[in-house]
N, C-alpha and C positions, 0 to 999 in steps of 0.2 A: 429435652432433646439431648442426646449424645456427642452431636460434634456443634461445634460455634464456626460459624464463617465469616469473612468481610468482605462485604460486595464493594471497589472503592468506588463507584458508580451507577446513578440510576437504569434498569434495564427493562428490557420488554418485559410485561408481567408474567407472560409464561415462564420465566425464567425464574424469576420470583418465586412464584409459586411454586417450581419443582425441586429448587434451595430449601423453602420454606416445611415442605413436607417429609424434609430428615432431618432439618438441621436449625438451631436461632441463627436467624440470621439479624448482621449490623451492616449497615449500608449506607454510604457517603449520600445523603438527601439531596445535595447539589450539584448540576451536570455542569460544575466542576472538576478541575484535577486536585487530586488531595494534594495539599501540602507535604515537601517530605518529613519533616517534624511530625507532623500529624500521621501521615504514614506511617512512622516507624514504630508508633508510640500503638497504636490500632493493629498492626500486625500482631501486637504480644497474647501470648493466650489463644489465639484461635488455631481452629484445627487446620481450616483451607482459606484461601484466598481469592477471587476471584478481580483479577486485575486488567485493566487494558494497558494499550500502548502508548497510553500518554502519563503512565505509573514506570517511575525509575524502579527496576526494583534489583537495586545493587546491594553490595554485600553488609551493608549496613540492615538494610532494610529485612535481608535475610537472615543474619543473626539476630535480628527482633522477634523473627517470627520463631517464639521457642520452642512454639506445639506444631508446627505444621509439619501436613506432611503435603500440600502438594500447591504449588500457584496454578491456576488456571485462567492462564493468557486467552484475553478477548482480541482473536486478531491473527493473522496467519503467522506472519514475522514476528519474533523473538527475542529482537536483538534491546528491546529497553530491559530483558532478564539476563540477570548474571548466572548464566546458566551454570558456569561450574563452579559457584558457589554453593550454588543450591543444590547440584548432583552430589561436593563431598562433605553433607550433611545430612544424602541420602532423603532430600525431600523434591518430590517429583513437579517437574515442569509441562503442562501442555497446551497447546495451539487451538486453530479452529480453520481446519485447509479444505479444501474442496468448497465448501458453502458458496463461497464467494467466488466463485472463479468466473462465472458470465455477466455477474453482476459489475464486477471490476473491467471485466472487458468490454462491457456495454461503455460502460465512463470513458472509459479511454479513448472510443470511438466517435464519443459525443465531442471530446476537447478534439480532437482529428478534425471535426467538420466544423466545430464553432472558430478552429484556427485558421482553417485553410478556405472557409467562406465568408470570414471575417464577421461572425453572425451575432455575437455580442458587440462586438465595435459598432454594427450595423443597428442595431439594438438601440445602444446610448443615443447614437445619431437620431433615429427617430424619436423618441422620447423628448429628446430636448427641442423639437419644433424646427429640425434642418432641415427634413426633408421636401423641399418645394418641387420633384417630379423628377422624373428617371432622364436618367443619364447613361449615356454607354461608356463611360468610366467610372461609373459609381459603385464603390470599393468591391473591386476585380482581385475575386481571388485565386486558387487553386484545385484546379478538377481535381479527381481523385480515381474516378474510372479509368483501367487501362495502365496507372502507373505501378510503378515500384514501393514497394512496402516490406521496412528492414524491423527485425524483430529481433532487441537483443535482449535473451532468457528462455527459453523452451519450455518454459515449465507449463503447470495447469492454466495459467493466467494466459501467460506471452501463445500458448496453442489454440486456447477462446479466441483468444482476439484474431489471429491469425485465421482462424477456421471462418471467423464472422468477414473476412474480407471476401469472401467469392462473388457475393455475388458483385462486386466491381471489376470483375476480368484482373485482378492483381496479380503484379509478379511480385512474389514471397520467397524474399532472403532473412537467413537467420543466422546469428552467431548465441552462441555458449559456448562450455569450457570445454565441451568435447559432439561431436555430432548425435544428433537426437532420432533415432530412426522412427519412434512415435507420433513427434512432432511432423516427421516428414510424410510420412501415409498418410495422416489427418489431414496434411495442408496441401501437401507439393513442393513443398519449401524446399530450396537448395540453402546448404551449408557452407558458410564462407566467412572470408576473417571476418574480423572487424574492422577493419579498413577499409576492406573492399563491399564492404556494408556500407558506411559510413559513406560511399565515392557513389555509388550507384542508386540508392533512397529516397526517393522523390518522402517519403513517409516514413518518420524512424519511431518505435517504439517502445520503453525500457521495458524492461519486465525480470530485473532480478533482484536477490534478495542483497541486503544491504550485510558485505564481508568488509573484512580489510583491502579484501582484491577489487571488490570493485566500489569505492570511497573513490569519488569523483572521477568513476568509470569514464564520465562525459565532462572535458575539460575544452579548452581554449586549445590544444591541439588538434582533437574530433572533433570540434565544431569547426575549425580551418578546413578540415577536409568535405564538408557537407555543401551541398549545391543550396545556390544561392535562392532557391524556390524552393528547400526541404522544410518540413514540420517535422519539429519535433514535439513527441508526447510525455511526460512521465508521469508513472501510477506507480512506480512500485516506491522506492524509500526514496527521501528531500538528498541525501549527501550522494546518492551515485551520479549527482550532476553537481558541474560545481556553478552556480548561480550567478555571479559574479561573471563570468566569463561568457555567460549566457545569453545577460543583459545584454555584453558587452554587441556580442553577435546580433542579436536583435534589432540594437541603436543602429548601427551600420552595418546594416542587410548583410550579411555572413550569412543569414539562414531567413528565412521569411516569416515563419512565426512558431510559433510554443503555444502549448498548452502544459498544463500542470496542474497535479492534486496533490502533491509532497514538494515539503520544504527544508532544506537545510536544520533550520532552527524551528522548528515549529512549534508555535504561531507564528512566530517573527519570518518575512519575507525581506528579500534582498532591497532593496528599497527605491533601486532604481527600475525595476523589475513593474514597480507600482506607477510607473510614470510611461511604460511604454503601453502604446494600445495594439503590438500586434504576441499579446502574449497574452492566452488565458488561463485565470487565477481562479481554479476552485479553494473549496476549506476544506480538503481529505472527503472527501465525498463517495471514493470507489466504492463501499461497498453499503453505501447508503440508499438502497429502498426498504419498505417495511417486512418484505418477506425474508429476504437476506439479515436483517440484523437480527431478527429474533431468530433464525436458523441457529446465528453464530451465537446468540446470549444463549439458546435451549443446549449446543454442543458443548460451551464452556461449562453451563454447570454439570450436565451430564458426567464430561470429566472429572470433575471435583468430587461430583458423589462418589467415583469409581475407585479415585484412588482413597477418600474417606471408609467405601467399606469393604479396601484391602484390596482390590480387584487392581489390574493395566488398565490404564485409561484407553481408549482408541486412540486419542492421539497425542501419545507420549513423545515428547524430542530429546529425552534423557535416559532413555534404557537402562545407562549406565547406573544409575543411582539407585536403580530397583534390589540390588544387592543389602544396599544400606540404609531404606527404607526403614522411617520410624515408625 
């Protein structure tokens, strides 16, 4: 074969196999995350990369890779790649967006009801032999039909989700950086700050990509502002909420519960986080059914082949680098 690759993760086999049919491929056997050592040392020599987002792949790691021309992010978000390291070496970077967008929004809706019907606390309880007959207090939690549902992020994800709330008679408020007239035909959604998002939300939602701008979008200020019956959700990255402050709200009702599939530190959760029960704790799970992951493992290498023989990938996020392409 002409090009060598490193997959640092095992994947659906279609994938495999469409790697396998231009290229030798080397592939990390354990659905582990490489070590960075070992990363850096396995990047050397290959043509492409095919990396997820639990792979740092910063400027070390890119001056390793001395033949590459292209990583191929398994995963929408970006941000574990040092993108402009790797643009001015002229070695291309890409994503895997659309795939996941209803599948992510499904999740997010799931931690919605399992927060606000208290349906995993509910769960535990029976399991362990409590339940000895119905009670008209027995964990009362949060309708959802007919209230306010705040959506912060417009994008493919944060407009699924939003789109999937109709049939509950919802009123859809949204903030991002500037108004979405997309979003608003899709949904109905009116446009308002973030405060006054934050004040009106019986249901708040994240749904943006992890900047320096929004690095603990959702602090111990907006969550002061949030009504004491609100759910909060986050699917998109662990640090636009800051966890700690979270808890804090949680312990003493500031907000009534969480859900969560992003973590700050991930794996490592906040700790007090692990002790409250009106908070649910998926493992990143958004875009985890079987059809959606092989979507995104067939698109990552699709891209990799693209830019191996010479072609744009479809979903390049470095344009720029296409200049100085090795």
């Amino acid at each position: 074969m002409e090009h060598t690759v490193y997959v640092t993760r095992p994947l659906p086999q279609p994938a495999i196999d469409l790697l396998k049919s231009e290229c030798d491929v080397d592939m990390n056997p354990d659905d582990t995350a490489v070590a960075q050592p070992e990363l850096v040392q396995k990047v050397k020599g290959k043509d492409g990369i095919l990396c997820l987002l639990t792979d740092t792949i910063d400027e070390q790691v890119i001056e390793a890779a001395d033949r590459a021309k292209v990583f191929a992010n398994f995963a929408v978000g970006f941000d574990n790649v040092n993108v402009d390291a790797a643009t001015s070496r002229g070695i291309l970077v890409t994503n895997t967006p659309g795939v996941l967008t209803d599948t992510t929004a499904e999740l997010a809706w799931a931690l919605v009801f399992t927060a606000a019907r208290r349906t995993a606390e509910a769960d535990r309880f029976t399991r362990e032999g409590r339940f000895v007959g119905w009670s008209p207090t027995l964990f009362l939690g949060q309708d959802i039909t007919g209230k306010t549902l705040g959506v912060v992020g417009a994008g493919r994800i944060g407009t699924a989700f939003a789109e999937k709330s109709r049939g509950f008679q919802m009123k859809i408020l949204y903030h991002d950086v500037e108004p979405n007239a997309a979003f608003e035909k899709r949904t109905g959604g009116t446009y308002v700050s973030l405060e006054t998002l934050l004040e009106q939300s019986d249901v708040i939602s994240l749904h943006v990509p992890l900047t320096p701008t929004t690095l603990h979008l959702i602090g111990e200020d907006e969550l002061a502002k949030m009504k004491s019956t609100t759910i909060l959700v986050n699917t998109s990255r662990g640090p636009v909420l800051d966890e700690q402050a979270l808890a804090e709200a949680l312990k003493t009702g500031q907000i009534a519960g969480a859900g969560l599939d992003v973590y700050e530190e991930e794996p490592k959760i906040y700790p007090a986080l692990l002790t409250l029960d009106n908070v649910v704790l998926a493992p990143h799970i958004g875009s985890a059914s079987v059809e959606t992951r092989t979507k995104m493992a067939v698109m990552a290498a699709e891209n990799l082949l693209a830019a191996l023989r010479g072609e744009i990938p479809q979903n390049l996020v470095n344009p720029d680098a296409l200049p100085k392409r090795r």
